[in-house]
C-alpha positions as CSV (number, residue, x, y, z in Angstrom):
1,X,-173.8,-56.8,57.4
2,X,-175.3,-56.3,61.2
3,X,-177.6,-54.1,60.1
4,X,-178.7,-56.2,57.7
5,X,-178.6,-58.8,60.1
6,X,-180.8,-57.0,62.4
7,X,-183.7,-56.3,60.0
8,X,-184.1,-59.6,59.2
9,X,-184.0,-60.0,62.8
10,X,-186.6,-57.4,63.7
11,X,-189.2,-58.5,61.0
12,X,-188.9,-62.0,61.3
13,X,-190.0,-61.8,65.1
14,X,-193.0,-59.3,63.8
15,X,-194.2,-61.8,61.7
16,X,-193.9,-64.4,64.1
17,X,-195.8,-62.3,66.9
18,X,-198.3,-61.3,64.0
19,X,-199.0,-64.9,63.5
20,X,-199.4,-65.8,67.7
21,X,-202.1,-63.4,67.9
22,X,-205.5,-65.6,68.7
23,X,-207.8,-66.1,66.2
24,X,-210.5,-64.8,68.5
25,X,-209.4,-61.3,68.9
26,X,-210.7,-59.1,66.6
27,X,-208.1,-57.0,66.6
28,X,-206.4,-54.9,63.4
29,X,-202.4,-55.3,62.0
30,X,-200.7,-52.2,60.4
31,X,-197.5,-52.3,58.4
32,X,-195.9,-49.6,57.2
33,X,-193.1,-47.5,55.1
34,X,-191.9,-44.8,58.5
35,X,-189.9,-41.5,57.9
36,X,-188.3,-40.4,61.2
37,X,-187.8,-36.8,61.5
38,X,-185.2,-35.3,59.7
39,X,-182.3,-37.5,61.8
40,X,-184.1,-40.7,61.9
41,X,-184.1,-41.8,58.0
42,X,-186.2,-44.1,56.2
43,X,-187.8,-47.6,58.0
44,X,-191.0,-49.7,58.7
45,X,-193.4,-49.5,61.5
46,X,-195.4,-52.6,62.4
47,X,-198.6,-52.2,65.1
48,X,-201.0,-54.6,66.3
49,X,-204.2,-52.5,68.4
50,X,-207.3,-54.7,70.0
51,X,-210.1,-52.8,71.8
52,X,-211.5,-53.9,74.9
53,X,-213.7,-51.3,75.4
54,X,-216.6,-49.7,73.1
55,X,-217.7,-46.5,74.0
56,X,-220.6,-44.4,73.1
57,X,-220.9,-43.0,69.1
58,X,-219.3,-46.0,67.5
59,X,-215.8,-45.4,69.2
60,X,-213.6,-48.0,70.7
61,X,-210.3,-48.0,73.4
62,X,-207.6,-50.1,73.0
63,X,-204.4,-51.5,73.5
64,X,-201.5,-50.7,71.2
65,X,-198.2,-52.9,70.5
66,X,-196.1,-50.6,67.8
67,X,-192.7,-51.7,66.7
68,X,-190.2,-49.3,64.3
69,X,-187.0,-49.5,62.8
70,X,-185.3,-46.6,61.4
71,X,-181.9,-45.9,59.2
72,X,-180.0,-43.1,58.0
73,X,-176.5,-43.3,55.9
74,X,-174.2,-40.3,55.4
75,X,-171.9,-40.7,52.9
76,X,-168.7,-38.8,51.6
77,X,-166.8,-39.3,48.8
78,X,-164.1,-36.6,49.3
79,X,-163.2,-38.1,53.1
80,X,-163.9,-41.7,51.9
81,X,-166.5,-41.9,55.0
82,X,-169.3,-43.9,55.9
83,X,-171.4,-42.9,58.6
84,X,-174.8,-43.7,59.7
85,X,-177.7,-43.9,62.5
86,X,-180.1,-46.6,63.4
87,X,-182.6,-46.1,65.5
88,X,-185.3,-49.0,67.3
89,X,-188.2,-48.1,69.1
90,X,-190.9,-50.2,71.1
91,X,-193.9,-49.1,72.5
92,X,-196.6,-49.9,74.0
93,X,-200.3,-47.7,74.9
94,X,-203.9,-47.3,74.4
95,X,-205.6,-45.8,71.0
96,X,-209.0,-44.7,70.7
97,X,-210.8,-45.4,67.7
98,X,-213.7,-43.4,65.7
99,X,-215.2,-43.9,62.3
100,X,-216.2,-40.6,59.7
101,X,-218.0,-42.8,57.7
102,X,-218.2,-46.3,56.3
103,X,-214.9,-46.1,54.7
104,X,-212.9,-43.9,56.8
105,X,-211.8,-44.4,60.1
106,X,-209.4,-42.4,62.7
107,X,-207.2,-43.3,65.6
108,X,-205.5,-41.0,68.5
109,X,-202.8,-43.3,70.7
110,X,-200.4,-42.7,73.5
111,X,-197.1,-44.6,73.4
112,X,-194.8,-44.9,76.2
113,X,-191.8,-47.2,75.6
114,X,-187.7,-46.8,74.5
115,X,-186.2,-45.5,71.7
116,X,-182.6,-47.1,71.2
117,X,-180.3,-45.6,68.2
118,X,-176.7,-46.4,67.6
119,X,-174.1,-44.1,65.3
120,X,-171.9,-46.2,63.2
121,X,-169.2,-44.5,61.2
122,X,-165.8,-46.1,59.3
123,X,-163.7,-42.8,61.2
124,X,-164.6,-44.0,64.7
125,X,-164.3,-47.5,64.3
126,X,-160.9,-47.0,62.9
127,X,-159.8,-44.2,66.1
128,X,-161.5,-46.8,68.7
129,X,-159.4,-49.9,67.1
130,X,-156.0,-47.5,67.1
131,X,-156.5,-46.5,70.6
132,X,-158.0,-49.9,71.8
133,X,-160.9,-48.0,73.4
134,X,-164.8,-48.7,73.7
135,X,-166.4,-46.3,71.7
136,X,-170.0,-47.4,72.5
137,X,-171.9,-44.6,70.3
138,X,-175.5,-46.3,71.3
139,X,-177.9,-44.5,73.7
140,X,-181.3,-46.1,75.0
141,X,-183.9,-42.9,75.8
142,X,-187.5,-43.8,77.4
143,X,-189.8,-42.3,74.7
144,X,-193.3,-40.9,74.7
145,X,-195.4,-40.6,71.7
146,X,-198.7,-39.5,71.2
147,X,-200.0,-39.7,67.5
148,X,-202.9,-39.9,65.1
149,X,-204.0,-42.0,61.7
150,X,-206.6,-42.7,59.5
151,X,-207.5,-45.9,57.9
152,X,-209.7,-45.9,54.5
153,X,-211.4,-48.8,53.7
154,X,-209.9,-50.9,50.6
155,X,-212.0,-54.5,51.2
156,X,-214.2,-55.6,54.1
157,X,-210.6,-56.2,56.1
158,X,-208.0,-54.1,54.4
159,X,-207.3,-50.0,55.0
160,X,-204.5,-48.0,53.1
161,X,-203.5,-46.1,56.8
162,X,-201.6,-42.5,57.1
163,X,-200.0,-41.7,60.6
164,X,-198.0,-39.0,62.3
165,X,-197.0,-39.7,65.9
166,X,-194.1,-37.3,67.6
167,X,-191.8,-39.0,69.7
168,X,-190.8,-37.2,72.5
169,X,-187.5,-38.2,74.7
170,X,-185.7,-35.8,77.0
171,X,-183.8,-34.8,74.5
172,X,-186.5,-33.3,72.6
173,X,-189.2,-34.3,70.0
174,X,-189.0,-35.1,66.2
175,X,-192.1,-36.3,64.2
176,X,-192.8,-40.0,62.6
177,X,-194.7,-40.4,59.0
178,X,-196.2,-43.7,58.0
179,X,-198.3,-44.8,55.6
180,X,-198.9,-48.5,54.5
181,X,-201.5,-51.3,55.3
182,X,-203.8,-52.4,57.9
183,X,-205.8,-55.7,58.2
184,X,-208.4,-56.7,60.4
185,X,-207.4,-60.3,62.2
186,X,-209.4,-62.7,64.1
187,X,-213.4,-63.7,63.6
């Protein structure tokens, strides 16, 4: 149920930040089906980029805003036990933008942000209750991720996008896959 809870949570206040953005800033919205690394299970991304700079050879540098949410269940029927692993992250950077042609685009972004991810599991709960003991099983981890996409044209203002970023914490690096939809918002 609080998992549940916190998705509607999480892309309730996407789509309300997706809907703040000005109508002046021409600026493009991805949304996205994420696979994180082997641990990280099955989510959605959301990301929101603007440029305020264009550079020479049609390519652009902007500002990122990425959002993820990530979740992994482990189940076993011989113990009875439900286990699993959420995992947040928000970031924010700069991604420079390029075109290959008229209907296929590329990005390259540097995220710096946090990464928080929580272990839930029916054993633990049950030990921690018995015991009367805090078993927080959360962690928050400052994450870095650089990454690339591409973007192919579908209308005049929506792309089918691919992504691979790689998160990288001091605890090491896994790899996120996305793929989804990206609109371009404002004039």
């Amino acid at each position: 149920m609080r998992n549940r809870t916190a998705t509607c949570f999480f892309l309730a206040t996407a789509l309300l930040l997706a809907s703040a953005i000005p109508a002046a800033a021409q600026g493009k919205l991805g949304v996205g089906v994420s696979f994180l690394g082997d641990e990280g299970g099955t989510g959605v991304a959301f990301d929101y980029s603007r440029p305020f700079r264009t550079l020479t050879g049609d390519r652009t540098l902007g500002w990122v805003i990425d959002l993820g949410f990530h979740r992994k269940s482990f189940d076993d029927d011989v113990l009875d036990l439900d286990s699993s692993v959420t995992s947040v992250l928000a970031q924010g950077g700069v991604r420079l933008n390029g075109r290959f042609n008229e209907k296929l685009t590329w990005h390259g972004q540097g995220l710096i942000g946090i990464w928080r991810s929580s272990f839930s599991s029916d054993i633990t709960d049950e030990i921690c209750d018995v015991f009367d003991v805090d078993c927080d099983t959360s962690s928050t981890d400052v994450v870095f991720t650089p990454g690339a996409g591409v973007d192919y044209a579908l209308t005049d203002r929506m792309n089918l996008r691919a992504q691979l970023d790689i998160p990288i914490t001091g605890d090491g690096s896994t790899t996120r896959f996305w793929f989804g939809l990206s609109w371009l918002v404002g004039q």
